[in-house]
N, C-alpha and C positions, 0 to 999 in steps of 0.2 A: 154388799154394796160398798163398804167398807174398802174390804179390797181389789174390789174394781175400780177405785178411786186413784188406787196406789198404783196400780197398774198401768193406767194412764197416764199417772204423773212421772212413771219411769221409763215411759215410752216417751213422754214429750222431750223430758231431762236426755235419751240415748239420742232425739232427731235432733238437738239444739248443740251438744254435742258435736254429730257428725257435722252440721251444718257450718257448726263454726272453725273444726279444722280443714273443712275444705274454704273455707274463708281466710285463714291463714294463712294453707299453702299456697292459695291462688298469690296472696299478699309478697309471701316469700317468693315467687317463682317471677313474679313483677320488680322485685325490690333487686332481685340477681338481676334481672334480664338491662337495668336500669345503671346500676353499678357499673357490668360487664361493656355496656355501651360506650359509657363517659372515661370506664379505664383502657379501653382500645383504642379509642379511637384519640384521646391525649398522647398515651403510648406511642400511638403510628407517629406524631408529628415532632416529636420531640426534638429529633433535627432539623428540622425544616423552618424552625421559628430565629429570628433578627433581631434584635433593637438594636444594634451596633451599626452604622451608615458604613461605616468602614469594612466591615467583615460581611454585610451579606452579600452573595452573589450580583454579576451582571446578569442580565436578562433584557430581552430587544421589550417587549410590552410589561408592564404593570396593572395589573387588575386591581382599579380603586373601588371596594365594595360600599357601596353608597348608605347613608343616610341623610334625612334632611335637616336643615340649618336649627329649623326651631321646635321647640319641645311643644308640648300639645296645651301648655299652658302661654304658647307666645315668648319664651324666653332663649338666651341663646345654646342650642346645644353643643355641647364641649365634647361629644362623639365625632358630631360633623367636624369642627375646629381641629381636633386630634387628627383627624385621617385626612383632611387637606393639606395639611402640615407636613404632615409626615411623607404623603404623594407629592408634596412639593420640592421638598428636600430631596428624595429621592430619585428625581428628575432634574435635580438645579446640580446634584454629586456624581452624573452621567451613570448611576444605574440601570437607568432605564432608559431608553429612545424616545416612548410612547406610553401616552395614559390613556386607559380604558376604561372611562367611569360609567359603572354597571350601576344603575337603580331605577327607582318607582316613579314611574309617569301613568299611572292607570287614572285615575280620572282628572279632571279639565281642573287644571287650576294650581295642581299639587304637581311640582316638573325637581323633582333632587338633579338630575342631572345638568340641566342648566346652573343650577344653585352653585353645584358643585365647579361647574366648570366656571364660571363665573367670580367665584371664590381664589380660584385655582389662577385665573388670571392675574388678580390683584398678586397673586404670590409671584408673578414672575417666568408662569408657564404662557410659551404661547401656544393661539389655538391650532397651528397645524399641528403641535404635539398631543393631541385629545382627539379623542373620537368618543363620543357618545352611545351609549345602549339605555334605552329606554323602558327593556322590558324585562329589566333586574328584579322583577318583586321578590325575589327570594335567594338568599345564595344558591340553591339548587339550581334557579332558571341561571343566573349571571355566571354560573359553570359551564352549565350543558353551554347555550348562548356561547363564550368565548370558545367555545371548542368549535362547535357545530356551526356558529354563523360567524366568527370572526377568524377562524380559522387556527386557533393559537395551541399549540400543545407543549408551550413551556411558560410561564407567567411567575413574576413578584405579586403578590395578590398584599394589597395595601388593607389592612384591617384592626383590628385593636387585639388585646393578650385574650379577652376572655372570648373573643371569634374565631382567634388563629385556627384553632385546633380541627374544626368544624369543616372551617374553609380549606384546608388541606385533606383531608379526607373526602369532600364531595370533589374537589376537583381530583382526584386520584382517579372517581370512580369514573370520572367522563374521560378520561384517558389524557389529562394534563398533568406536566410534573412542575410542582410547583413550589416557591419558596413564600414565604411570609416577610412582609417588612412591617414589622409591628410597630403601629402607633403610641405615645408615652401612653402610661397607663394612669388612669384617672384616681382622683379621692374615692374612697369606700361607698359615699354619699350617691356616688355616679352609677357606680359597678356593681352592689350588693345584688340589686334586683335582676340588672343582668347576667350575672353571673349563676341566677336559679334560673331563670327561663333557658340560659344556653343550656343547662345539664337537661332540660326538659328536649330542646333541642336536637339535640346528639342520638336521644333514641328517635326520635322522629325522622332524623337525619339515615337512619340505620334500617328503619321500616319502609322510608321511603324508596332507598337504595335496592333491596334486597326483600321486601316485602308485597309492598305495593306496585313497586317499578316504575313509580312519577318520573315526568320529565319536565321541558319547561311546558308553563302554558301557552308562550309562542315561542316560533321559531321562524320562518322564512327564507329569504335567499341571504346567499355569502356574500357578508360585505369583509370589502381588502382594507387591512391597514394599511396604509402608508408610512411603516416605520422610516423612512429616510428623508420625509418630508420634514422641513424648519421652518 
């Protein structure tokens, strides 16, 4: 009995074992695939990123990737304030002809892009320099979108340092070449959090692209900019 005891116990000790180095490797094989994502696709953009008004590129459109004014506590958000700023400046420095502010209007009440354009006004732009996209909910859509429905295959894509990277690699893949006008970069207080979701990002970014093969949730017919409009 004795050593039928033992026997079992040596059996359970080998399955807990196996169990756990493939729990490892699964772990290791995640933790590369995770790394490998966020150092490629950094890597790819490396030239492609701005903060100098002076030195980045002309370009006829600017892709302002939208978020909204206020934080979910009702206060003001200093993401929105940074990248209207920085959209605005770079329209006031003749950068750009036209702004393209891509975001979230999916349900009745919550509209970033009016917010945005609206904002954008008080800075100095006016509205025939703006065109509206509505069905930005994700950088993925506000790519495919400026490709496929607004027709644009070169863009400033107006965004913050810990987005840039992101936003230049989905626009690659929709067959835009794009430059980054990076907005100031915020207090740590701002960016900590953001800056783990983006690394979270980037593989989903990578799965989406080449895995799953997402596209936007809408699409529709071709609307024209009117870059020569004032």
């Amino acid at each position: 009995m004795h050593h039928r005891v033992q026997e079992v116990r040596m059996s359970f000790r080998k399955l807990c074992a196996q169990h756990w180095r493939k729990v490892a490797i699964i772990f290791l094989v995640l933790l590369a695939a995770f790394v490998a994502a966020n150092v490629w696709i950094a890597h790819a953009a490396r030239y492609c990123i701005y903060t100098d008004i002076v030195t980045v590129p002309k370009n006829d459109v600017g892709l302002v990737l939208g978020t909204g004014p206020f934080t979910a506590k009702g206060n003001t958000n200093l993401h929105f304030t940074v990248r209207v700023q920085a959209a605005a400046n770079l329209y006031k420095s003749g950068k750009v002809k036209h702004l393209l502010l891509s975001c979230d209007n999916h349900i009745r009440g919550y509209d970033e892009p009016t917010e945005m354009k609206n904002a954008l006004l008080k800075l100095g732009v006016p509205d025939s320099a703006m065109t509206l996209d509505y069905a930005g909910l994700r950088t993925l859509d506000s790519m495919e979108r400026a490709r496929k429905i607004f027709g644009q295959t070169k863009l400033t894509l107006v965004t913050e340092p810990f987005h840039a990277a992101r936003s230049v690699f989905l626009a690659r893949h929709f067959g835009i070449e794009p430059v980054v006008f990076s907005a100031e970069q915020l207090p740590a207080m701002w960016n900590n959090n953001m800056v783990v979701r983006e690394a979270a990002a980037r593989v989903v970014a990578v799965l989406d692209c080449y895995v799953w093969h997402r596209g936007a949730h809408h699409l529709g017919q071709p609307i024209t900019i009117d870059v020569a409009a004032k």
